[in-house]
N, C-alpha and C positions, 0 to 999 in steps of 0.2 A: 504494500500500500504506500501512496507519496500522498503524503499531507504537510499541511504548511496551516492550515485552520486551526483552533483553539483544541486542544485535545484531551484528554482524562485516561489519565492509566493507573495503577497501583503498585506500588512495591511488591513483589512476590517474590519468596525466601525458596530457593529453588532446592535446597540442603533439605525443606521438609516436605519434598516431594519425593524421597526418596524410594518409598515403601508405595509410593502410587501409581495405582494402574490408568488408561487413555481412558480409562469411565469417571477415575476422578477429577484428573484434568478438566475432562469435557463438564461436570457439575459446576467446578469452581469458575469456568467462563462461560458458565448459563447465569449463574449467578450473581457473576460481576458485570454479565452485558444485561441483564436487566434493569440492572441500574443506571445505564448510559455510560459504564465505562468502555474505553474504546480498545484496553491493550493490559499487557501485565508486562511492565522491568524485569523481566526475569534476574535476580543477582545470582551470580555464582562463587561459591566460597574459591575455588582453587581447583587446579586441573589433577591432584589427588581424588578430590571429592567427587570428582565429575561423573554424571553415570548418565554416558549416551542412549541409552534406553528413554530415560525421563525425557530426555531434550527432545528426542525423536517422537514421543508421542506427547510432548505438548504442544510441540507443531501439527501434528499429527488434529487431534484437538480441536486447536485456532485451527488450520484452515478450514475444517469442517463447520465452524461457526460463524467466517468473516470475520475472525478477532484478529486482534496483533500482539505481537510479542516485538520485543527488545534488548538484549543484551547490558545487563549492568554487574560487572566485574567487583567484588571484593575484594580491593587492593592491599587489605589486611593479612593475607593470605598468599604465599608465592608463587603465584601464578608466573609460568614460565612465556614468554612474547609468544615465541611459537603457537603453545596451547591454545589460546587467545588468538590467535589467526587462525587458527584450524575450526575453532567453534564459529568463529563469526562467518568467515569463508562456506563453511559446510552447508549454511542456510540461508545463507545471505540471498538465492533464487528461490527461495519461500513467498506465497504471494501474501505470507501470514508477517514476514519482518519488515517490521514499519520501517518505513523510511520519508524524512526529511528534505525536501525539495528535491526531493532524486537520491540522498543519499541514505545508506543507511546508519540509524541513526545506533550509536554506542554509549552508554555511557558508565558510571563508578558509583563506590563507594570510596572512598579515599585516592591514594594513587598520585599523589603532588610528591611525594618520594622518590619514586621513580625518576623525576627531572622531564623536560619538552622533551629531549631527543628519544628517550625509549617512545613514548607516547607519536613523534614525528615517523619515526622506523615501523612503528605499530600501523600507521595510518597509509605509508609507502608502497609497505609490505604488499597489502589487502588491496591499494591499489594496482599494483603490480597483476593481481591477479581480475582488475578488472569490477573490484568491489570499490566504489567512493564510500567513504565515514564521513557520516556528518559527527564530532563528539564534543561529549558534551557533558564532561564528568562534573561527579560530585567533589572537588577539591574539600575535604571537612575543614582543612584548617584556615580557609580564607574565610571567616564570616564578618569578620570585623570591616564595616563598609569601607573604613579610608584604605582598606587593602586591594579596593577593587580594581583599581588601575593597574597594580602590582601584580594581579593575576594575570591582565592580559600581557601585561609589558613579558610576563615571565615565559608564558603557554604560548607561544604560536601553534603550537597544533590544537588547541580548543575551537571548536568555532561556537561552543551554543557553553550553557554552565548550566548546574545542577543543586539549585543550594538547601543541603538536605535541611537547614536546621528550621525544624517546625517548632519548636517550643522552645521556651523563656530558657535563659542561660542561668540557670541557680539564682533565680531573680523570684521573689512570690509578688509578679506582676505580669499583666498580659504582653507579650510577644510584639513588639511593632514590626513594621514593616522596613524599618531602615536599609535591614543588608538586601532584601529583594530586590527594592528602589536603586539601589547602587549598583550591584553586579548586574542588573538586567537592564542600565545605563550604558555599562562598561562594555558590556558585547552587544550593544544594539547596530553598531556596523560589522559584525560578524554574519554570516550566514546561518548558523545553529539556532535553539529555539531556545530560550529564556525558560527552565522549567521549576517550577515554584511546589516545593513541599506542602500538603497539609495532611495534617496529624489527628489522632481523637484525643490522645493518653500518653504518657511515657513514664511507665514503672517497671522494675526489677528487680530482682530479689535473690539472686544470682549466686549470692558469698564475695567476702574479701572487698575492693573496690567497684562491684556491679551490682549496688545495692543502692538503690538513688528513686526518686519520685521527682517530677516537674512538674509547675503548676500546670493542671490542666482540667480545671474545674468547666470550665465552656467554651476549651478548645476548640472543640468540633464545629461550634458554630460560627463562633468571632476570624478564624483563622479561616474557613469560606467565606467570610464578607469581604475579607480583607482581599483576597485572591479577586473577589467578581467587582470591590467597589475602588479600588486602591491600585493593584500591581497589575493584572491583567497579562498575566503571564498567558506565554505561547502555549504550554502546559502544564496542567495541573498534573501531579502524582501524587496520590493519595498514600501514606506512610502510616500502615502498611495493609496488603490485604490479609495476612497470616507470619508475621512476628510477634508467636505468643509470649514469649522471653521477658518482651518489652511493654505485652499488653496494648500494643496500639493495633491489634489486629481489628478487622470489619467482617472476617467472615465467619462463619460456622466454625466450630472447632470440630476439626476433623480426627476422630480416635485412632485412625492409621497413624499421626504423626507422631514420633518420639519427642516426646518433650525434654526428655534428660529426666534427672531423680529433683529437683528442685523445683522448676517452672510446674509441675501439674500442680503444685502447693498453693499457688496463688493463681492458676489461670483454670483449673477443672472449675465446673457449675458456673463460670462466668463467663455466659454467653452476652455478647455485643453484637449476633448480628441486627437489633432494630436501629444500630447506629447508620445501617445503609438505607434505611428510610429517608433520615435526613441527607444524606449521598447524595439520593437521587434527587431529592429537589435542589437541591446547591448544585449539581452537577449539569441539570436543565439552565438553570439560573446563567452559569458560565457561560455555558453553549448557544444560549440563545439572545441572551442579554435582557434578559427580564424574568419576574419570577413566576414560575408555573402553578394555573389555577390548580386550586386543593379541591379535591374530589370527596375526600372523605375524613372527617374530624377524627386527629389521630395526636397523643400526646406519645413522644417517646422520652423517659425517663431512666435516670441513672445513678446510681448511690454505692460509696464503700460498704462493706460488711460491718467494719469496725472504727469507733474513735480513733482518732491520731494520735492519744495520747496514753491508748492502751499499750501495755505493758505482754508482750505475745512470747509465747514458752519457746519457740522455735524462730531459727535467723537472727538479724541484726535487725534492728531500727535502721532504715533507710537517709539517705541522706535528704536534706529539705522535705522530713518529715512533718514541720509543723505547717507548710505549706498551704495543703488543700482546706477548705473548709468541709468541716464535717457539718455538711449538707444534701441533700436529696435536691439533683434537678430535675425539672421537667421543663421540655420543650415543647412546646404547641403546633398544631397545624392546625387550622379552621377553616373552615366553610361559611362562617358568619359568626359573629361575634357569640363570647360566653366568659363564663368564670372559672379558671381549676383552681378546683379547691383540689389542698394538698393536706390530709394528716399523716400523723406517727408518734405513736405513743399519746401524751397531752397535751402536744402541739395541735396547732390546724393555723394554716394561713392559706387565702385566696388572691389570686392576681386576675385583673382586666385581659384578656386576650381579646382582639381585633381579629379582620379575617387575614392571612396568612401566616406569618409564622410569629410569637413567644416565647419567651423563656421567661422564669421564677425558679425559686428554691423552697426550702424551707428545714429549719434546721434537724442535726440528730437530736432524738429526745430525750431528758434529764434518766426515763426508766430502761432498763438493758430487756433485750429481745421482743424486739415491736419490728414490725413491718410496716410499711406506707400504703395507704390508700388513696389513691386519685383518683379524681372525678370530674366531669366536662358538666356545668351546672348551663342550663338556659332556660330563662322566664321562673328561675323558682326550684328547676323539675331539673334531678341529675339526670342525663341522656346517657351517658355512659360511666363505668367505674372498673378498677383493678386494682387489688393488692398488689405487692412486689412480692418475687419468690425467694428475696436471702432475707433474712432478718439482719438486724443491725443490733451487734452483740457484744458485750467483752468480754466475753470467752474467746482468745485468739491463740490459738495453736502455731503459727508463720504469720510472718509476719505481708500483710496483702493488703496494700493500697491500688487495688485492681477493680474498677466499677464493675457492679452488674449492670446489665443495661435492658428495662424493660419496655413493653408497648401496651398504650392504651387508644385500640382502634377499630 
């Protein structure tokens, strides 16, 4: 596919496809192109981990869907040039591998270590054989906006950038827009596409130094305003569709995947797929430039398990743990105006909702193991209502600052 239009893909963690068969592939791009995403980043850890089987029928997959796929390399990991010419080469005549004004498009997780010349030799090479790169990596260490001239002066082989950071820097304050504005400044006379992270969450619970929480209390919503009203990047990549580690997954948690002995601690029973609810209306929003009528009153809603200041038998207390508020969101979509009302425990507060979309909180309650109940209230009369299914408790066995996230629709 050649596009050069506004486009929506998601991070896809290619390491926990390992155990998957072309039937799961084919679910997880029914269910990301439901939503109006257009493609999956495939990352790849390293040409160790590499298991051409996967790659083969996730193409496999995408073409049978009209999806796209893309190449994004784990520079964390030593990846050999060769390797990396051989992968992208292999499929690069996929009518499934997006490409960028003609080219195909490549890009990273890290990889500014390596220096321009491997990256120039990388791009040569692949020419040589008749493949153009558009690339477009994620450099992590350029985020600091005065740096953005620095990157280009540095990269001549970049043409497009990648800047992963979707959430606050150990900051307990909302995320601006600064480094987007800059680096998609700085390669606006490049040919590549300006491609802008957005996030739901980012926690982990890992051991030793991968133990950390960012504020991300209404990530999900502010950080697609900011992308449709603000930066207007060439594309959006949603981060992630399946890094449960991190907790900022969208999709189903899939029981084929290995999580390791730690991550099922905090990511089993917490399911997030009604965070693609709101996906898909942000993702219309992008696409079309205005925000698409709501069909059917639906609140999606999302709450920790436990206070922040609970004391939990298992792991570390995470870093910028006092962070989040221990609060219960909910998000609105309406059809015509109403009130949710929100309790939990002895609480109860209600917010004005208008027609399209809301957001309100309302806090944890003073008594341990209470559940929330929302409500969509009009003329008087609740129209619709749901519990949440995790309680919020201080009984904490590991330590999970990991949202459940429910739907009332």
């Amino acid at each position: 596919m050649i596009a050069s239009a506004q486009k929506v893909f998601t991070h896809f963690m290619a390491q926990n496809s390992f155990s998957y068969s072309q039937s799961d592939w084919a679910s997880d791009i029914s269910a990301a192109k439901a939503i109006g995403i257009d493609g999956f980043g495939a990352t790849e850890r390293c040409s160790r981990q590499l298991r051409s089987r996967e790659i083969v029928d996730a193409f496999a997959a995408a073409e049978a869907a009209n999806f796209q796929l893309f190449f994004s390399f784990d520079m964390g990991y030593p990846w050999a040039q060769s390797d990396m010419i051989s992968l992208v080469s292999s499929h690069a005549s996929s009518p499934s591998m997006f490409r960028w004004n003609g080219a195909v498009l490549v890009s990273t997780f890290n990889g500014e270590d390596r220096g321009d010349p491997f990256w120039v030799s990388f791009k040569d090479s692949l020419a040589s054989q008749n493949v153009a790169v558009s690339f477009a990596p994620a450099f992590i260490g350029f985020r600091d906006p005065n740096r953005s001239q620095e990157l280009v002066n540095t990269f001549s082989s970049i043409d497009g950038f990648f800047n992963w950071w979707s959430w606050p820097a150990d900051v307990a304050q909302d995320l601006t827009t600064d480094t987007d504005l800059a680096y998609k400044a700085a390669i606006s006379s490049k040919s590549g596409p300006y491609i802008m992270a957005v996030s739901s969450w980012q926690f982990k619970e890992l051991g030793g130094d991968q133990d950390w929480v960012e504020q991300s209390d209404t990530l999900w919503k502010y950080r697609w305003e900011q992308a449709i009203d603000d930066v207007k990047p060439d594309i959006v990549e949603i981060v992630t569709w399946n890094d449960y580690g991190e907790s900022h997954y969208i999709a189903d948690i899939n029981p084929k995947v290995d999580l390791g002995t730690l991550a099922p601690n905090y990511v089993n029973g917490f399911e997030h797929g009604p965070w693609r609810i709101m996906a898909e209306y942000y993702i219309s929003w992008f696409k079309n430039g205005s925000p698409p009528s709501i069909n059917t009153d639906t609140v999606v809603f999302w709450y920790r398990a436990h206070p922040k200041a609970v004391t939990c038998s298992g792991g570390d207390r995470p870093r910028n743990s006092d962070f989040p508020a221990d609060a219960i969101f909910a998000f609105s979509m309406l059809t015509s105006p109403a009130t949710i009302s929100l309790d939990v425990g002895s609480r109860h507060t209600e917010f004005n909702a208008g027609v399209g979309v809301a957001i309100g909180s309302i806090p944890f309650p003073s008594e341990d193991s209470q559940i929330p109940f929302i409500q969509i209230i009009r003329n008087g009369v609740s129209t619709k209502s749901i519990h949440g299914s995790t309680f919020i408790t201080n009984a904490c066995s590991y330590y999970n600052f990991n949202p459940w996230v429910g739907v009332l629709q």
